[in-house]
N, C-alpha and C positions, 0 to 999 in steps of 0.2 A: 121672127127670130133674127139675130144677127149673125150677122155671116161675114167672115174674113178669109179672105185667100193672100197665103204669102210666098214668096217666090226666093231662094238667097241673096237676092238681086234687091227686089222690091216688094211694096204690095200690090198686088194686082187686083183685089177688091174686097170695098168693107162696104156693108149699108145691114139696111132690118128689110127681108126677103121673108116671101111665102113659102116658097118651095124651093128644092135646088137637088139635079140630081147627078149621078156621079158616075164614071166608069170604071166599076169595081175591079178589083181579080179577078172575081169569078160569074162576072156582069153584070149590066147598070142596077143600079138603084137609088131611090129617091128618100129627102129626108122633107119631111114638114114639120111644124110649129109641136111643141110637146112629147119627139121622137123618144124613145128609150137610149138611155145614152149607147154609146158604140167607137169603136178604133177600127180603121180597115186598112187593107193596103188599096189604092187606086193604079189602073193600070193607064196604056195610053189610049185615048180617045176625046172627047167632051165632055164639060159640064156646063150643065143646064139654067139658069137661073130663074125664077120666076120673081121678080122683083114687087115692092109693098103696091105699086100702081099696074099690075100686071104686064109688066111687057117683059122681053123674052131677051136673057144674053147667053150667049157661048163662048167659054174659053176654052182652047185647046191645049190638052197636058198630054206631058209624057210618063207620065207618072207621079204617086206621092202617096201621103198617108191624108185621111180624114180623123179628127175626132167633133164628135158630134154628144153634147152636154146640155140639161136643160136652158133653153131659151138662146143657146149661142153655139155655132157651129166654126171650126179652126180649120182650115188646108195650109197644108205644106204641100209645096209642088215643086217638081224638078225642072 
């Protein structure tokens, strides 16, 4: 799935990812390939990447929204 994180500033990252999970409102949770869609608010902590050759990124946010649609996932972060 493709995945883009954007920032008002910048992007902060676009690629096609396995997995990616999130620090909810109401605590983490992860999205993978063919998720049901969904809008959340995210809170401050980590997110997770799991990138198409397995290796592992962290960015840290203070907050934002996710929306998650088939085969492509959006963040806005503060």
């Amino acid at each position: 799935m493709n995945l883009e994180i954007l920032s008002p500033e910048k992007k902060i990252f676009e690629g096609t990812v396995k997995s990616v999970e999130f620090p909810g409102s109401e605590g983490r949770f992860g999205v993978l390939d063919h998720h049901a869609p969904l809008i959340s608010n995210l809170g401050k902590g980590e997110i997770t990447i799991v990138d198409s050759e397995n290796r592992a990124h962290q960015i840290q946010i203070s907050g934002g929204v996710v929306e998650v649609l088939t085969g492509k996932v959006s963040v806005l972060v503060d």
